[in-house]
C-alpha positions, 0 to 999 in steps of 0.5 A: 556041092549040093547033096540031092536026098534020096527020096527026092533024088529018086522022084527026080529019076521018075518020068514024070515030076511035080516040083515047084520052088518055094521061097523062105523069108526071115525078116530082121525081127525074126518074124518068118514068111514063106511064098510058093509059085504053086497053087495051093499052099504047102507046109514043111519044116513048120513053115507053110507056103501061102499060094496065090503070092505072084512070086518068081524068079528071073533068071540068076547067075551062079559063079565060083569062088567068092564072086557075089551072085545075083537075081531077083524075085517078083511078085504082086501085093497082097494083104495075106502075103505081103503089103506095101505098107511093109515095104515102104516101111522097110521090113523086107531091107536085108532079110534072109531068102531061102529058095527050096525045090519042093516037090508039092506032092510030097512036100516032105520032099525038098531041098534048099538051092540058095541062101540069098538076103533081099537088096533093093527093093522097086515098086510100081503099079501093084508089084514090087521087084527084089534084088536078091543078094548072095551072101558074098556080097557082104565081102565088098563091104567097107570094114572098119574106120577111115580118115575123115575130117567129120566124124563117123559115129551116130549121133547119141550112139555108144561111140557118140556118148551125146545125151541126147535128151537135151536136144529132143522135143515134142509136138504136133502137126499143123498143117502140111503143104503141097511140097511135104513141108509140115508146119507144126506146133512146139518147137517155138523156143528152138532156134532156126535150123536146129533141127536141121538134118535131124529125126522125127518119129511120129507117134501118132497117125499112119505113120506112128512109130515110124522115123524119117530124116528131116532136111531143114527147119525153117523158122515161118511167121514164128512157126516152125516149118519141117521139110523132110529129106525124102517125101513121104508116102503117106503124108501126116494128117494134122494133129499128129504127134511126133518126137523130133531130136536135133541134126548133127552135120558131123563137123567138130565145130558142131560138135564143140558149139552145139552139143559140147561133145568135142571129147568124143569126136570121132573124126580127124578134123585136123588131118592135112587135106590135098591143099596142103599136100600139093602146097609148097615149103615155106618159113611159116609150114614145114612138110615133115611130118610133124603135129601141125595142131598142139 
C-alpha cells in the first residue's frame, strides 16, 4: 500500500492538477539518468529530468501476490537523453526504472509508483521500445546448478580456474566482407577452429572496447577468417586492433585436450543419459545404481 505525502495528496484533492510522471534510470555502472513527458525539465532529489525525450508508458498491469508485472516504455533517440550507440552497446540491459508522479509546479512534490528494471529492449526507425520488468520477475530465475553433461562455468572464471593467457592473441583487421566475416592478420600460428565459439574485443575503432562472440574461424589462403555469432551493427574498419581468446564448447574432452583443465570441469560428463534409461538389463550393464565410471 502506497502512502500519498500530504502536500501532494492535497494538490491531488484541488480542482485542478499539474502532474506528469517522470522516469528514473540507474544503469549497471551506476551512472543516473532521468526523463520527464513534460516540457520542461524538472529537478528533485538531485536529479534533473531532461524534457523533450519522446518518453511514455503503455499501459501496464498490476496483480497481487508475488505475480511478475509487466509494461513498457518508449521513446525516441536523443544525443542529449539517450543514443543508439548505448543501446546496442547494452548499457540500459537490466537497469533499475524508477516511475514518480510529480507535480511540475512543485516538483518537491512527487511520489514513487513503481520500481521496474529494464527487460528487452527493440529498435526501429528513430525510436526504441523497452520491456519493463517488476521486480518479481527475478523469482522465475533458475537458481543454482543443474545435471549436465557439459560444464556450466565461464571459461577463465573462479570456478573455471583455466589460465587463459595461454589461449589469447592479438591482431588487426584486413579486411571485412559483405556477410560480416573479417579476415585479419596474426593469429597464422593458430590452428583452424581454435578460436571457434570464442571473444574478441576490439581495441580499437568504433568499436573499441567492445566484446562480440565469434561463430567460427576458418583457415583461407593462410589467412585466418573471423565470423561472428551476430552481425554487428558498425562493421570494423581495417586496421583495427583487437584481442581475441579461444572458444570453449563446454564438452570434457575440450576441456581435457584443449586447455588440460579436466580437474576443474564443471560438468557431469559421465551421467547416464535417457538411452541408458530406456535400455535394457544385460550381462555387460546393470541398472543398480552403482558407478558406471571408476
Amino acid at each position: 500500500m502506497k502512502t500519498v505525502p500530504d502536500d501532494l495528496a492535497d494538490h491531488l484533492a484541488g480542482e485542478a492538477t499539474t502532474t506528469c510522471h517522470c522516469w528514473k534510470v540507474t544503469l549497471r555502472d551506476g551512472s543516473v539518468l532521468g526523463f520527464t513527458e513534460h516540457d520542461t525539465a524538472l529537478t528533485f532529489d538531485g536529479v534533473t529530468y531532461l524534457a523533450a525525450s519522446g518518453f511514455q508508458t503503455s499501459e501496464s498491469d498490476s496483480e497481487t501476490g508475488l505475480s511478475a508485472s509487466s509494461g513498457e516504455v518508449a521513446g525516441g533517440f536523443s544525443s542529449e537523453a539517450i543514443s543508439e550507440a548505448d543501446l546496442s552497446a547494452g548499457r540500459f540491459d537490466g537497469a533499475r526504472v524508477e516511475l514518480y508522479l510529480v507535480n511540475w509546479s512543485d516538483p518537491a512534490q512527487h511520489m514513487l509508483l513503481k520500481v521496474r528494471e529494464i527487460g528487452e529492449v527493440t529498435r526501429a526507425g528513430g525510436s526504441f521500445t523497452a520491456e519493463l520488468r517488476s521486480l518479481a520477475h527475478r523469482l522465475s530465475q533458475p537458481q543454482g546448478r543443474v545435471y549436465a553433461r557439459r560444464c556450466d562455468a565461464a571459461l577463465g572464471d573462479a570456478r573455471c580456474r583455466a589460465d587463459l593467457r595461454a589461449f589469447q592473441a592479438t591482431g588487426t583487421v584486413v579486411s571485412v566482407d559483405a556477410a560480416g566475416r573479417i579476415a585479419v592478420f596474426g593469429l597464422g600460428g593458430f590452428a583452424e577452429g581454435f578460436f571457434r565459439q570464442g571473444k574478441l574485443v576490439f581495441a580499437g575503432g568504433a568499436n573499441a572496447g567492445r566484446g562480440f562472440d565469434l561463430d567460427d574461424h576458418a583457415l583461407k589462403d593462410g589467412v585466418a577468417i573471423l565470423s561472428f555469432w551476430l552481425p554487428l551493427e558498425t562493421p570494423p574498419k581495417p586496421g583495427d586492433a583487437f584481442q581475441v581468446t579461444a572458444g570453449c564448447d563446454k564438452s570434457f574432452s575440450t576441456c581435457k585436450t584443449k586447455f588440460s583443465n579436466h580437474l576443474n570441469f564443471r560438468g557431469c560428463p559421465h551421467m547416464p543419459g535417457a538411452d541408458f534409461a530406456y535400455s535394457y538389463v544385460t550381462s555387460r550393464t546393470q541398472h543398480d545404481g552403482g558407478a558406471l565410471f571408476q
